[in-house]
C-alpha positions as CSV (number, residue, x, y, z in Angstrom):
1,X,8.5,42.7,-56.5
2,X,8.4,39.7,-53.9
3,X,5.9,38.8,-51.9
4,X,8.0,40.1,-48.7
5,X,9.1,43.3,-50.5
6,X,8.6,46.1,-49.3
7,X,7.2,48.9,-51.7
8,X,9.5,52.6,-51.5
9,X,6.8,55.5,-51.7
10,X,8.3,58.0,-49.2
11,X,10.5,60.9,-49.7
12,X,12.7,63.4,-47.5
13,X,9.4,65.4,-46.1
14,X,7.4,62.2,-45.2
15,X,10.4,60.7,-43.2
16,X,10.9,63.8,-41.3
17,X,6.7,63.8,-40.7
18,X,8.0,60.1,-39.5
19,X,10.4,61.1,-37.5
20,X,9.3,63.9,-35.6
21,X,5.7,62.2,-35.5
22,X,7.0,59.3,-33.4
23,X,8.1,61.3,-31.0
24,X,5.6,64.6,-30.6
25,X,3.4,63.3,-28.0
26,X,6.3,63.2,-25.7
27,X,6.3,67.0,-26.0
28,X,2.5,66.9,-24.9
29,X,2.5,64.5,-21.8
30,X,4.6,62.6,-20.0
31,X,8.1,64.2,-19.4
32,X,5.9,66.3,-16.6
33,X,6.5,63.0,-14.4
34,X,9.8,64.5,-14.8
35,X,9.4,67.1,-12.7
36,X,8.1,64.8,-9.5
37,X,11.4,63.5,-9.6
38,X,13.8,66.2,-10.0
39,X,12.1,69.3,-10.3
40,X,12.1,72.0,-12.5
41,X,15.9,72.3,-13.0
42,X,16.9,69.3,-12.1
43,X,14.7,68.2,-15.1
44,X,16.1,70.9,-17.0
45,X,19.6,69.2,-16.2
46,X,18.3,65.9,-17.6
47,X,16.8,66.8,-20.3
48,X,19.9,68.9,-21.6
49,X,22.2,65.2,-21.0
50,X,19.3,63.6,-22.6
51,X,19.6,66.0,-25.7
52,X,23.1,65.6,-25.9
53,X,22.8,61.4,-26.3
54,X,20.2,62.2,-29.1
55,X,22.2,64.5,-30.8
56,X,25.0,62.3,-31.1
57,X,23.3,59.1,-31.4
58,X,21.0,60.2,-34.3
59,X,24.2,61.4,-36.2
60,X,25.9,58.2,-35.5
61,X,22.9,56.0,-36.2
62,X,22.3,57.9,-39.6
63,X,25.2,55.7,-41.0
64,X,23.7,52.7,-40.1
65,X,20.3,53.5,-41.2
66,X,21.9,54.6,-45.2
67,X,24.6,51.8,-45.2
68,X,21.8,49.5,-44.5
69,X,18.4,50.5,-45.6
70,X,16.8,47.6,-43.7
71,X,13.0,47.1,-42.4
72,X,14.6,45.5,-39.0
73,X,16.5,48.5,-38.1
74,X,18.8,48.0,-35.3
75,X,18.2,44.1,-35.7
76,X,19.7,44.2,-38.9
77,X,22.6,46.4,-37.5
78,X,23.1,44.2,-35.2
79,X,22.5,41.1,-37.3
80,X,25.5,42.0,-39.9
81,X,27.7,43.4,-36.6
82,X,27.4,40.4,-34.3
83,X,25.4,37.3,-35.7
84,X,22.1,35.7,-34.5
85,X,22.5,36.8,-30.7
86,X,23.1,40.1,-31.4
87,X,20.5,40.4,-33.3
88,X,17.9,38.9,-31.4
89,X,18.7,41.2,-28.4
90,X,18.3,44.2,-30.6
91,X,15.6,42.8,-32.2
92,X,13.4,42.2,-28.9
93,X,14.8,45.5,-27.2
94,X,13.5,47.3,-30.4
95,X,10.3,45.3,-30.1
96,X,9.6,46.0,-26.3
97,X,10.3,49.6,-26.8
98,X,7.9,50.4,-30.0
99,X,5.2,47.4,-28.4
100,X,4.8,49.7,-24.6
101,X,4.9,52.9,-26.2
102,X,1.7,53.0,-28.0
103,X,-0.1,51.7,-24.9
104,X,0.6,54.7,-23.0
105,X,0.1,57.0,-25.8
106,X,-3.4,55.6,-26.3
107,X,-4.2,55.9,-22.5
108,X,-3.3,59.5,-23.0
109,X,-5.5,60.0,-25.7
110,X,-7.8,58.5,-23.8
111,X,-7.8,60.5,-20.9
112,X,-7.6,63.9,-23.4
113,X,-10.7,62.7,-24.5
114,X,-12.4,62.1,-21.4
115,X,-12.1,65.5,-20.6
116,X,-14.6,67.0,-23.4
117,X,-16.7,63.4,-22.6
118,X,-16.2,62.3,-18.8
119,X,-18.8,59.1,-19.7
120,X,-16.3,57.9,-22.1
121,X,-13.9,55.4,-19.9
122,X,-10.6,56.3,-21.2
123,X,-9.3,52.5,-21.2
124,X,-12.1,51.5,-23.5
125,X,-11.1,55.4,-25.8
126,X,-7.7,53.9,-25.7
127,X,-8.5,50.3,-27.7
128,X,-10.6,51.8,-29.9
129,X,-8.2,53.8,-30.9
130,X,-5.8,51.2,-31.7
131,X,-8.8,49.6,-33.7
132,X,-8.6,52.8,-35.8
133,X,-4.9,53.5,-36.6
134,X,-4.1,49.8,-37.2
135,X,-6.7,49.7,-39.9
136,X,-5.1,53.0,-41.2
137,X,-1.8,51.1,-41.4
138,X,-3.2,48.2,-42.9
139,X,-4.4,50.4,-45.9
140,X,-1.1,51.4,-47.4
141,X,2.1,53.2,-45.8
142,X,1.8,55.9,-48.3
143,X,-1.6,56.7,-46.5
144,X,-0.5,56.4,-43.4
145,X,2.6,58.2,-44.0
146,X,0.7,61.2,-45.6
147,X,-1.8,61.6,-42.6
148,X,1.8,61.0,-40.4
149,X,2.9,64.5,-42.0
150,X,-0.3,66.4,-42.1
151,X,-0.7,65.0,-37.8
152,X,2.3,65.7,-37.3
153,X,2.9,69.5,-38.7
154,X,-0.1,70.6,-37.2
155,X,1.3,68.7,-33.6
156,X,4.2,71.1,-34.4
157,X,2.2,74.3,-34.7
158,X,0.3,74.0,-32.2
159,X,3.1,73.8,-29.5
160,X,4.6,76.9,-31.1
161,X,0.7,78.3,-30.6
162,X,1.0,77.4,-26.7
163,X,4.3,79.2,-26.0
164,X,2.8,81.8,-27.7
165,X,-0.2,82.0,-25.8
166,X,1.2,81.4,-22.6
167,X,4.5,83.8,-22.9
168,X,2.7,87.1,-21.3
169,X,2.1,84.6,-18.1
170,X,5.4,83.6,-18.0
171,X,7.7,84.1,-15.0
172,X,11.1,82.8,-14.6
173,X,10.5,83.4,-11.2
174,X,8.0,80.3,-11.5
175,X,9.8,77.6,-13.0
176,X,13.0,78.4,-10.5
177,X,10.8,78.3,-7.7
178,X,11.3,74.9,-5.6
179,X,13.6,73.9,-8.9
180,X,15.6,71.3,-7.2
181,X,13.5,68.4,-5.7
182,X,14.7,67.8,-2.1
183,X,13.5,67.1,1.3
184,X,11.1,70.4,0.9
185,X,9.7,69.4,-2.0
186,X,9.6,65.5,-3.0
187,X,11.6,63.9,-0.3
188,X,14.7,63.2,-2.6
189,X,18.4,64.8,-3.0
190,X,19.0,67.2,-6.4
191,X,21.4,64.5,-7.9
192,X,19.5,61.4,-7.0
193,X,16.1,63.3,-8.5
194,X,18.1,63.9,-11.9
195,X,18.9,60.6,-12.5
196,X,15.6,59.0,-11.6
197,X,13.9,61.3,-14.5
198,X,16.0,59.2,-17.4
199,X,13.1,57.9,-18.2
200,X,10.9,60.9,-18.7
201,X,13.8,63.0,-20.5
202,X,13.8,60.3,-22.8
203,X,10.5,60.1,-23.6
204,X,10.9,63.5,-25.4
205,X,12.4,62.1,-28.4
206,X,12.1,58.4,-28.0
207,X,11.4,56.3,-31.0
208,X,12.7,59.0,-33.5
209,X,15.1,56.3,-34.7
210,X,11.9,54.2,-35.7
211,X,12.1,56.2,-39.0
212,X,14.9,53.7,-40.0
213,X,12.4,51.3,-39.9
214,X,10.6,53.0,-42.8
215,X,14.0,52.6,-44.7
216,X,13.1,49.9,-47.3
217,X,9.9,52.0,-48.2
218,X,12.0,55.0,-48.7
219,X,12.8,57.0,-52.3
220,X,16.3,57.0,-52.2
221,X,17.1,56.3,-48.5
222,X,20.9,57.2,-48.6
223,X,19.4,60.9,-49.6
224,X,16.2,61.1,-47.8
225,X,17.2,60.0,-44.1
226,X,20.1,62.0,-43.2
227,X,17.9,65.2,-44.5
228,X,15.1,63.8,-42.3
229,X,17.1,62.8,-39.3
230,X,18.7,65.9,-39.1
231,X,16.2,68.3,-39.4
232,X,14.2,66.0,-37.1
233,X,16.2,66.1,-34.2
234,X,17.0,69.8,-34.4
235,X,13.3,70.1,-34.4
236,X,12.5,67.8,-31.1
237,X,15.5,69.7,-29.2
238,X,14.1,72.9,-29.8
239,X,10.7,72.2,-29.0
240,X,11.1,69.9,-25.7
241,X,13.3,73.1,-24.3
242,X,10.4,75.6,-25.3
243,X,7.4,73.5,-24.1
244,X,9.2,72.4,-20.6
245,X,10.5,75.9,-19.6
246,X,7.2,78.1,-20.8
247,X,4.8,75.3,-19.2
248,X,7.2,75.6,-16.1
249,X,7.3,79.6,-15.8
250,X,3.0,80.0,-15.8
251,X,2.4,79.3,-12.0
252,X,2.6,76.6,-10.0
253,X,4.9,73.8,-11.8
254,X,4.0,71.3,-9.0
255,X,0.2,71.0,-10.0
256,X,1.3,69.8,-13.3
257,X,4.0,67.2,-12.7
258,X,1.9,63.5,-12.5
259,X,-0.8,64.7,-14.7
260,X,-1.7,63.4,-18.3
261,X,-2.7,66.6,-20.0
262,X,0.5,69.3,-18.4
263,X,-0.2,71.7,-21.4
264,X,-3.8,72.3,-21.2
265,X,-3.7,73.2,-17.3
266,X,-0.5,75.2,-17.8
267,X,-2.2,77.6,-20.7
268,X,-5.6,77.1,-18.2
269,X,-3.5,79.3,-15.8
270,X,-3.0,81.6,-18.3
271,X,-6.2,82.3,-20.4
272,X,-8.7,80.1,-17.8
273,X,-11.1,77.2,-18.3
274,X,-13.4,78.9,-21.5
275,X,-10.9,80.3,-23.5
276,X,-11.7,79.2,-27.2
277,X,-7.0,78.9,-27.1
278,X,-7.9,76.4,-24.2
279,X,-10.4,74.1,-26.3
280,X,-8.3,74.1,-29.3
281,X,-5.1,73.2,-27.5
282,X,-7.1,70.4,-26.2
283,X,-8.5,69.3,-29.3
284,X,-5.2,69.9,-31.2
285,X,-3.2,68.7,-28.9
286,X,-4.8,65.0,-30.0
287,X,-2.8,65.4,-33.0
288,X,0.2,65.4,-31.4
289,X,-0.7,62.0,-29.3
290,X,-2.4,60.2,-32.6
291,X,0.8,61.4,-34.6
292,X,3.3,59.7,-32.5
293,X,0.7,56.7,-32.0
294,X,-0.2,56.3,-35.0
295,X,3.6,56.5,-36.5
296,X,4.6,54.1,-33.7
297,X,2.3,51.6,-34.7
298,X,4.4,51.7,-38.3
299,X,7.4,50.9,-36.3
300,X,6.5,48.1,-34.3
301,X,4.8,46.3,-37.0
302,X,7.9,47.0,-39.2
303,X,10.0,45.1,-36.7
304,X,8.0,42.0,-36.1
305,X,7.6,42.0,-40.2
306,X,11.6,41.8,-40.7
307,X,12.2,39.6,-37.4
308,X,9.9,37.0,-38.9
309,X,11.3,37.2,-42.6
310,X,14.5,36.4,-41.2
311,X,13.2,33.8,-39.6
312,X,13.4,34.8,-36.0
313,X,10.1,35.1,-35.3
314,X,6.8,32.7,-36.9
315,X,6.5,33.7,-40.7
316,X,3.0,34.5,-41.0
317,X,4.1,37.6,-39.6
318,X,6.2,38.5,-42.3
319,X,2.7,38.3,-44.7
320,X,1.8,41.2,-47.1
321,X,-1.8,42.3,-47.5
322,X,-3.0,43.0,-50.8
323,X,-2.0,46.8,-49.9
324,X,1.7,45.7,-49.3
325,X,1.8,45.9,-45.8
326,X,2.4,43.6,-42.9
327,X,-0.9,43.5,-41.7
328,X,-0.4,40.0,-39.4
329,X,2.6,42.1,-37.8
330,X,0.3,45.0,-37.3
331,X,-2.0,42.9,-36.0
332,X,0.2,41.1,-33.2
333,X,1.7,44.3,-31.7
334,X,-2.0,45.6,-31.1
335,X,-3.5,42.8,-29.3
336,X,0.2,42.9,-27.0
337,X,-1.1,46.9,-26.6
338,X,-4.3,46.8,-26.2
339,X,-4.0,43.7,-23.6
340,X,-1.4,45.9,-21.7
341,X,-4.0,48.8,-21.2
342,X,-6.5,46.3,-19.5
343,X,-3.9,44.9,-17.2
344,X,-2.8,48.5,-14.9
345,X,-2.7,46.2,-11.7
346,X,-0.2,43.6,-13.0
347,X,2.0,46.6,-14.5
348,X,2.1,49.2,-12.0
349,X,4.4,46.7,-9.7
350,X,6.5,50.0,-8.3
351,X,3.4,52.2,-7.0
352,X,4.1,53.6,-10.5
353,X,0.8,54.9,-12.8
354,X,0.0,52.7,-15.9
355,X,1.1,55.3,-17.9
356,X,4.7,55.9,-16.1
357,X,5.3,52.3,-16.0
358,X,4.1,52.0,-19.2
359,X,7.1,54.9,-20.9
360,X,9.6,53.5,-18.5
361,X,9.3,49.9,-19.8
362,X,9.2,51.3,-23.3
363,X,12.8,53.6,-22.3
364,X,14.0,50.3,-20.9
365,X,14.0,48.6,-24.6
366,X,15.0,52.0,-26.4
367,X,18.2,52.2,-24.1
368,X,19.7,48.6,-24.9
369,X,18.7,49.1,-28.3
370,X,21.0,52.7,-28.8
371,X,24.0,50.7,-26.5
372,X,23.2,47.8,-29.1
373,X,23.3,50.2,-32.3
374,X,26.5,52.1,-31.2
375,X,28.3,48.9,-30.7
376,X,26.6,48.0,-34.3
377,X,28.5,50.8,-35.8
378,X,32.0,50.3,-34.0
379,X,32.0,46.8,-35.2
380,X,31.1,47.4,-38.8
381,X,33.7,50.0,-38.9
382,X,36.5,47.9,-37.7
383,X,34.9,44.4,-40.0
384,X,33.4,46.3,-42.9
385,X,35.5,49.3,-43.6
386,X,34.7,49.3,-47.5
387,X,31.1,49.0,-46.8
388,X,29.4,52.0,-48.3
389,X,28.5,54.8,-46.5
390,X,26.7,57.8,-48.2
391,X,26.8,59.4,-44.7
392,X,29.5,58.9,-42.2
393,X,29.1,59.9,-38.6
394,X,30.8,63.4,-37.9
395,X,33.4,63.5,-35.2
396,X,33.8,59.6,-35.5
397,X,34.9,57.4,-32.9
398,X,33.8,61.0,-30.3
399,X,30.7,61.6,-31.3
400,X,29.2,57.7,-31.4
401,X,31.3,57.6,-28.0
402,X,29.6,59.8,-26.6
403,X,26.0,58.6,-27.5
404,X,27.2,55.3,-26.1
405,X,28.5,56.0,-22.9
406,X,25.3,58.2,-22.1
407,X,23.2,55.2,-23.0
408,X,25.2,53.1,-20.7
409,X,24.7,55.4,-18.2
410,X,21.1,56.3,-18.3
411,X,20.7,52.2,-18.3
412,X,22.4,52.2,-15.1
413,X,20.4,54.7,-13.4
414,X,17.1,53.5,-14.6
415,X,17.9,50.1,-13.3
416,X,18.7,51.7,-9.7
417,X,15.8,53.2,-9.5
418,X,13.4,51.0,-11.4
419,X,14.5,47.7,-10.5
420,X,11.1,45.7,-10.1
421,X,10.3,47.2,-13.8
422,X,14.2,46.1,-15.1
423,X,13.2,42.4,-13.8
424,X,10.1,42.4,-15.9
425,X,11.5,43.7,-18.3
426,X,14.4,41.6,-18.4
427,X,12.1,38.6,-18.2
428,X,10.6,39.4,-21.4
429,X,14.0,40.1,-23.0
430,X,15.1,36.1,-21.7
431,X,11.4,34.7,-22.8
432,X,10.9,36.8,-26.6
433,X,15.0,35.9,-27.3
434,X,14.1,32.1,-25.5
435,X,11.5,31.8,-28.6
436,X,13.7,33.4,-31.1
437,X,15.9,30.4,-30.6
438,X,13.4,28.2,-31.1
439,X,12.0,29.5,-34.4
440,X,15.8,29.6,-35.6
441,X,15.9,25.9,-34.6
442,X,13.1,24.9,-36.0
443,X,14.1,27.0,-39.7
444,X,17.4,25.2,-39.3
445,X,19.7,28.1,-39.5
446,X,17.9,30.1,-41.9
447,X,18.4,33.6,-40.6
448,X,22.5,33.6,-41.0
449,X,21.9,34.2,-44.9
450,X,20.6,37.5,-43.9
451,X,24.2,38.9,-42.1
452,X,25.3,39.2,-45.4
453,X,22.5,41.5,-46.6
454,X,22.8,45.5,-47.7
């Protein structure tokens, strides 16, 4: 095995552990923001479009992902569909996306733990828990991907234990209640309100696709992913539906709709402050945040490792520990993270909250990366028609279409109602694909031998 090779360990059960883990902390915080914008149905609206771009993304996406088992994901997509500039766009999209993720995630841990210790200062909860899952990464990805699956099943069981618990408060007559934001409620018209929560739709299954970056360390990967994907997605729908409309229906919906911890005041409602449900769904409810964290932090440091092996980005990044992993890239991502969490005044340029700045930067990257990925899969289709493909996208050229023209959409609305984050953002796409060129110059062409890659 090279010394940039990336050792395959995982099978069908720990890239669904991946997949869903990415994503579960968006079912415990954050698509509440959701509801300040649109409401409770208007959220619901959303959320149901949202699903539907998922759906038919994640089956498109699966061809890429087992035609071209790849650490760089979408950048390799991208790389073999359109050349070096294509590639660097996905490439720093993907980067931005799995880079502001884990900084709100962290500040939501933090703030979950500052509940059971108010003297701990969340910001301070929230690096030291980057110290802690970037050493876990560093120590093998079979590790980490085993604690990923155990996280991440008990994540899932315990937001099947909160609609349990909650269910006997329920009342439809709650969540319809004010369910359109308008000039009696937010001070913003129904259609305008859906639109403007994109970003916190999304953020219930962003970064599933960061799986694919586990592709290279994968047991059979034209096997393993589909079954993983699949099952994955079917798993996130079902659970973003549940937890939305039973934390909706309890009382109140608009005391939990800019708050970090929506699930433990919802069941609070229901079986008050001292209930030993309420303390566990606190405490368990970490899992869920440390699951996606901690699986995000894979992602990220998966893409600056097969950016800088191509030769995009500065190759000591593309190092491997003695454990096989790329601990430089792990490494790089946390310092961007953990500097992010110490800087809320620069970030929160739109009145926004760290944390809602935070996601909607991160959706921002995930958005041109799916538009990026779709147009991957068009191209390869009509340029590579004999490449093989153990898993073709059902209802090809609708479905992928479909996916597409959502994500185009969604990027449009976020821009017209985010536009002083879509700058900053777009600044960083200009400066990371501004230094991308230059590390290409200075390798004198290197990265075009890698368009040809399977």
């Amino acid at each position: 095995m090279s010394a940039s090779q990336l050792k395959p360990t995982l099978g069908t059960l720990h890239l669904w552990g991946l997949a869903v883990g990415l994503v579960i902390s968006g079912e415990y915080f954050g698509w509440s923001y959701g509801w300040a914008a649109a409401g409770t149905l208007g959220f619901l609206v959303t959320t149901l479009l949202v699903a539907v771009m998922y759906t038919c993304f994640i089956f498109s996406y699966t061809e890429l992902t087992t035609a071209i088992p790849h650490a760089g994901g979408p950048f390799a997509y991208s790389l073999r569909a359109f050349g070096k500039n294509g590639a660097m766009v996905a490439g720093m999209a993907t980067l931005i996306e799995f880079v502001f993720a884990p900084p709100a995630i962290a500040m939501a841990i933090g703030a979950y733990l500052n509940v059971q210790y108010p003297e701990l200062e969340p910001k301070w909860a929230a690096a030291g828990a980057y110290l802690i899952f970037m050493t876990l990464n560093i120590l093998g990805v079979s590790i980490a991907a085993t604690f990923e699956l155990v996280v991440t099943v008990l994540a899932v069981a315990e937001l099947l234990v909160f609609m349990g618990v909650v269910a006997p408060g329920f009342s439809f007559s709650n969540f319809v209640l004010n369910g359109w934001a308008g000039s009696d409620t937010f001070g913003m018209p129904a259609l305008s309100g859906i639109f403007a929560a994109i970003p916190f739709a999304i953020w219930f299954f962003l970064a599933i696709e960061g799986a694919a970056m586990a592709a290279e360390e994968a047991k059979d990967p034209k096997r393993t992913i589909p079954r993983a994907y699949i099952a994955g997605i079917l798993t996130l729908v079902t659970l973003a539906i549940g937890v939305m409309i039973f934390a909706g229906g309890v009382g109140d919906w608009r005391q939990l709709a800019n708050i970090n911890d929506p699930l433990p005041q919802a069941m609070k409602a229901v079986v008050g402050n001292d209930s030993t449900w309420m303390h566990m769904l606190v405490w368990i409810g970490l899992f869920g945040l440390v699951a996606s964290f901690h699986g995000i932090i894979l992602g990220y440091s998966r893409q600056f490792f097969a950016l800088a092996r191509a030769g995009f980005l500065p190759s000591g990044l593309a190092k491997l520990s003695r454990f096989q992993t790329p601990h430089r890239a792990i490494l790089a991502g946390g310092v961007v993270g953990i500097a992010a969490i110490f800087s809320d005044n620069l970030i929160s340029l739109q009145g926004m909250s760290l944390t809602a700045a935070m996601i909607t930067m991160s959706v921002f990257g995930a958005i041109v990366m799916y538009i990026m990925s779709m147009c991957s899969l068009f191209k390869l289709r009509r340029s590579e028609p004999h490449l093989e493909r153990s898993f073709r996208a059902p209802g090809y050229p609708v479905v992928p279409a479909i996916a597409l023209g959502l994500a185009l959409l969604c990027l449009a609305a976020m821009v017209w109602f985010n536009q002083v984050i879509a700058l900053v953002f777009l600044g960083l796409m200009l400066a990371g694909c501004a230094c991308c060129n230059i590390v290409v110059s200075a390798n004198r062409g290197m990265p075009v031998r890698f368009a040809s890659e399977g």
